[in-house]
C-alpha positions as CSV (number, residue, x, y, z in Angstrom):
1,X,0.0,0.0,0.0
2,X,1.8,3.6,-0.8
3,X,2.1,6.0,2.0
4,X,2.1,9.8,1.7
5,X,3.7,12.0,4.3
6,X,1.7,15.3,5.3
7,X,3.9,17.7,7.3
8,X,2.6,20.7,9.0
9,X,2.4,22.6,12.5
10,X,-1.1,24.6,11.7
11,X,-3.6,22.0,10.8
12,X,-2.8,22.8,6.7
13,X,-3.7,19.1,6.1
14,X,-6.3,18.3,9.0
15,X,-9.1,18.6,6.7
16,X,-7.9,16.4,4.0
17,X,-5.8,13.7,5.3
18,X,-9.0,11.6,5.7
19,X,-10.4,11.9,2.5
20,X,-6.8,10.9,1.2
21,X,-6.9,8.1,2.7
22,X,-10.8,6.9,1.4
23,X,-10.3,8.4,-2.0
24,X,-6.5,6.8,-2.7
25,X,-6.4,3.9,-0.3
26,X,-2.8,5.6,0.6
27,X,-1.5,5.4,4.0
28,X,-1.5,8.2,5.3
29,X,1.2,9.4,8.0
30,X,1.6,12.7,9.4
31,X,4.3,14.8,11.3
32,X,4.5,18.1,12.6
33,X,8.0,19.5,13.0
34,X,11.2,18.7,10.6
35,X,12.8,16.3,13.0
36,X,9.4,14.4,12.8
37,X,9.3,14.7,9.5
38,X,12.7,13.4,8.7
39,X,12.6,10.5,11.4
40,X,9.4,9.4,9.8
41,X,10.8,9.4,5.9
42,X,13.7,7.0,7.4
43,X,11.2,5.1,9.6
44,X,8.3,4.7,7.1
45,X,9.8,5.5,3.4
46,X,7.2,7.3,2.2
47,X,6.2,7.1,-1.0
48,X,5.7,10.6,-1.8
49,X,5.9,14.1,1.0
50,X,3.9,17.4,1.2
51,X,5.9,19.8,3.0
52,X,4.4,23.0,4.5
53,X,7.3,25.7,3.3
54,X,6.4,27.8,6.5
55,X,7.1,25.5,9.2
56,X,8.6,27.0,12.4
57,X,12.1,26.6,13.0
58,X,13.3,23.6,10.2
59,X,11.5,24.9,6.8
60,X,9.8,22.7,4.5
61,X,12.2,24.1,2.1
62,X,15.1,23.2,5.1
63,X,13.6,19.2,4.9
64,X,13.4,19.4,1.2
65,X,17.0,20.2,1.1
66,X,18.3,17.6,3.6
67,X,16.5,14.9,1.8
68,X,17.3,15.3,-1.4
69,X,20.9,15.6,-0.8
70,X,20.3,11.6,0.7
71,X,20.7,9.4,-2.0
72,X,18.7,7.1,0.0
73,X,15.7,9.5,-0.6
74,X,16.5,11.7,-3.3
75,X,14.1,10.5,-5.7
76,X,11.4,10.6,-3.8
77,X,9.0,12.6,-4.4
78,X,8.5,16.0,-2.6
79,X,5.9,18.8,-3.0
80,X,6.6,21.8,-0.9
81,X,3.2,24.3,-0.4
82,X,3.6,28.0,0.2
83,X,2.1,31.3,0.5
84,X,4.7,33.7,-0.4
85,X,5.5,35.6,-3.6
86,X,8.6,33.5,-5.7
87,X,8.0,30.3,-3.9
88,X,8.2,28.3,-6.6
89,X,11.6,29.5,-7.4
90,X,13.0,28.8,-3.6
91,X,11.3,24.8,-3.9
92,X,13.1,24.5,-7.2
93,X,16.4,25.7,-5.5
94,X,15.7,23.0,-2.6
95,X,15.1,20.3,-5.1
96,X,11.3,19.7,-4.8
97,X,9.5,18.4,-7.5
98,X,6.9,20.6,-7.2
99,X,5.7,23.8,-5.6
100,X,1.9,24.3,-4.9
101,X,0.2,28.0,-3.6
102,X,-1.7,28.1,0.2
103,X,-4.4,28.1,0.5
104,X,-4.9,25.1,-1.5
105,X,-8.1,23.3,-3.1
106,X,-8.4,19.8,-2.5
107,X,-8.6,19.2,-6.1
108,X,-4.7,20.2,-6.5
109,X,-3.5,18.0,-4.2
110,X,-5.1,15.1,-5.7
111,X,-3.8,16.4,-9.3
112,X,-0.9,16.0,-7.9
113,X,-1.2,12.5,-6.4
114,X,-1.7,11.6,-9.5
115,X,0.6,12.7,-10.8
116,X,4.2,11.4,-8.6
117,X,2.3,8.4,-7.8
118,X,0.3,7.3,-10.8
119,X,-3.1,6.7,-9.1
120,X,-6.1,7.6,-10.1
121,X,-8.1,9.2,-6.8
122,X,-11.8,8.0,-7.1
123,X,-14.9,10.8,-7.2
124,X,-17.4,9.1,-5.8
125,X,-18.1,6.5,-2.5
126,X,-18.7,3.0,-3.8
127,X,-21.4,1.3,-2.6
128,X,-21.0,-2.5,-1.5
129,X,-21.2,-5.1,-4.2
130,X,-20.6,-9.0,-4.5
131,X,-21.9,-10.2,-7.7
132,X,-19.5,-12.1,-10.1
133,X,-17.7,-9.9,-12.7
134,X,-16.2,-11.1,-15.9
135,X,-12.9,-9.4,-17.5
136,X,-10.8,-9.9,-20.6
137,X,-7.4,-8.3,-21.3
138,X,-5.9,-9.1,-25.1
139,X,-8.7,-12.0,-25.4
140,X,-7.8,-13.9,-22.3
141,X,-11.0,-14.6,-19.7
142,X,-11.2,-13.8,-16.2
143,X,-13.5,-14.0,-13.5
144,X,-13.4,-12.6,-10.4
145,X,-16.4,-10.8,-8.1
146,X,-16.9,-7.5,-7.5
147,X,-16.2,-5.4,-4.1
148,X,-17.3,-2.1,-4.3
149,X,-19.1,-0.2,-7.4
150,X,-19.2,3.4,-8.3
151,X,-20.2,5.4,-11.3
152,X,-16.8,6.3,-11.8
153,X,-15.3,2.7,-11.0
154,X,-14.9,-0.3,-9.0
155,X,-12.9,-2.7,-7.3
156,X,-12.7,-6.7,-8.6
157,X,-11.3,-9.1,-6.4
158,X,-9.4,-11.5,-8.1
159,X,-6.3,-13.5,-7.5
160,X,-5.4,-12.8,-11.2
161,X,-2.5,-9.8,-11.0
162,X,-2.9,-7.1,-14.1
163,X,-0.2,-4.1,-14.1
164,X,-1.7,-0.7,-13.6
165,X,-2.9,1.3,-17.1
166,X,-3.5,-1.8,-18.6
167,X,-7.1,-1.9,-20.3
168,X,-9.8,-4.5,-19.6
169,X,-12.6,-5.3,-20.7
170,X,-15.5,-6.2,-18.5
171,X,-18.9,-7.3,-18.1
172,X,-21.3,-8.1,-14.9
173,X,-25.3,-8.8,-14.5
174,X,-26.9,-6.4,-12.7
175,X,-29.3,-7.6,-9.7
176,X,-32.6,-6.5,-9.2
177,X,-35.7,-7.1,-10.6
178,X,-35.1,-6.2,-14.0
179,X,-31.7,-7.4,-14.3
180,X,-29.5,-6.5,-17.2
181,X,-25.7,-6.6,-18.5
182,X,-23.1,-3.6,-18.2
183,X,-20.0,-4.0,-20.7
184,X,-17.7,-1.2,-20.8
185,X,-13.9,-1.1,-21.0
186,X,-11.8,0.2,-18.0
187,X,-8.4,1.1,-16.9
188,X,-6.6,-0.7,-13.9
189,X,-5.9,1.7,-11.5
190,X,-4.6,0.7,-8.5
191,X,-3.3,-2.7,-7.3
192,X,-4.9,-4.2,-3.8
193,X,-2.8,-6.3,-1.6
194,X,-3.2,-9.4,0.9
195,X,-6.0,-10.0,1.8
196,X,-7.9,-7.8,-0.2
197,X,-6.0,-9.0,-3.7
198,X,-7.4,-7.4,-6.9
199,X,-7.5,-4.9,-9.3
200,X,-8.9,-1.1,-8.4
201,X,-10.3,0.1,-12.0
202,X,-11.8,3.0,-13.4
203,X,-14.3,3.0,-16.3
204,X,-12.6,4.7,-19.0
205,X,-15.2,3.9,-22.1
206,X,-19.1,2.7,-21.3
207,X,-22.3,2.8,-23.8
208,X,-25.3,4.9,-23.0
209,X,-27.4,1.9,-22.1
210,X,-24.7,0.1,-20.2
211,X,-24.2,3.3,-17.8
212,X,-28.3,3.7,-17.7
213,X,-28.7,-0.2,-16.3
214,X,-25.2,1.3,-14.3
215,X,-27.1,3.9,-12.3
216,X,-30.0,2.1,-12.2
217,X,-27.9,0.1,-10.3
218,X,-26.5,2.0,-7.6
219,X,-29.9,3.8,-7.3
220,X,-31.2,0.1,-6.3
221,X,-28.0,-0.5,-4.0
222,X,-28.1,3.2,-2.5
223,X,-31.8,2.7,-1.6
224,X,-31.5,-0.9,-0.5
225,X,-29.0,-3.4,0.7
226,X,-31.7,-6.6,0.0
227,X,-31.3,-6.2,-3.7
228,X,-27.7,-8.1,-3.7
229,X,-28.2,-11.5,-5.4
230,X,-30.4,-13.9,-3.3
231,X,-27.6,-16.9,-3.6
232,X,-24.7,-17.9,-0.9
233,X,-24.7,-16.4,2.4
234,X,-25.3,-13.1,3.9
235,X,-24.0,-11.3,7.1
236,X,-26.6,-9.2,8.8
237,X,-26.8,-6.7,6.9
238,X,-28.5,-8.6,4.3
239,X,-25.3,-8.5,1.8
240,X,-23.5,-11.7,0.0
241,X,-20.8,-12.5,1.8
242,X,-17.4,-13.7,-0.4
């Protein structure tokens, strides 16, 4: 699972560290002065750091500086956020990869995540699914059953291991009364580990009517747990259990 680093000593990241976390399925680890921050990056490794530039005492820029000079953690990943006038310049001088302007919008920082990690942060909550999904990538079957469902994507669990950007194809029956077939093509997106093994995806092409019986779907799954498939087990809730 990556991890991200969020260093600050105002609460600059309070508000989204959370949502980072539910929308990335990153780790998400936090510190609040630059010794913290650099015991952490040695402790944990993190996969990518946002450094608040106008920390008290040791700078972001200060932390940006001392890490990149470790070859141990010089290519890591490290975006600096500030509010001052020729910013940018200063975190190019420290060696960050990128320099973002405070106050932020959310919708930056994910840009960004996607960016130095390759991920594709998901829009929308996923509603609980279990209904078997199948997939093909360059002609070859799979089957797997779906986790989670959203109109923007979903989450297969599978033991069958596809590299992230590859493109499925990938077709499920929809429960309900008036059950019908979604086919659309997606993009794998994120890769989940033991024991939740599988593929995160994202739809990235879907036909009119395939994303009509789609949100009649989630309509049925928002409104109502009891309209998961009747077969196998259920907890008690009322869902399919795996």
């Amino acid at each position: 699972m990556p991890s991200i680093l969020l260093v600050d000593d105002s609460g600059l990241f309070s508000g989204i560290a959370e949502k980072i976390e539910r929308r990335t399925r990153c780790r998400v680890l936090t510190a609040g002065t630059g010794g913290e921050a650099l015991g952490a990056v040695r402790r944990e490794r993190p996969d990518l750091v946002f450094l608040d530039a106008e920390l008290v005492g040791m700078t972001g820029f200060d932390i940006c500086r001392v890490l990149k000079a470790d070859s141990h953690f010089s290519h890591m990943p490290i975006v600096v956020l500030s509010e001052k006038p020729g910013a940018a310049e200063d975190a190019r001088r420290a060696g960050a990869d990128e320099c973002l302007s405070k106050p932020f919008d959310e919708a930056v920082i994910f840009d960004s995540i996607r960016k130095h990690l390759h991920l594709f942060p998901r829009d929308d909550e996923r509603a609980a699914a279990g209904w078997s999904v199948t997939f093909w990538r360059d002609g070859v079957q799979h089957r797997g059953r779906l986790r989670d469902l959203s109109r923007g994507g979903f989450f297969i669990r599978t033991p069958v291991r596809q590299p992230v950007g590859a493109r499925l194809e990938i077709s499920f029956d929809t429960p309900g009364d008036k059950p019908s077939t979604v086919v659309a093509e997606a993009l794998v997106v994120r890769l989940g580990q033991e024991p939740d093994e599988g593929l995160g995806c994202r739809f990235f092409r879907i036909t009119v009517g395939a994303r009509a019986s789609l949100e009649e779907c989630l309509r049925a799954l928002e409104d109502d747990d009891d309209t998961l498939p009747a077969s196998g087990p259920r907890d008690n809730r009322g869902r399919a259990q795996e």
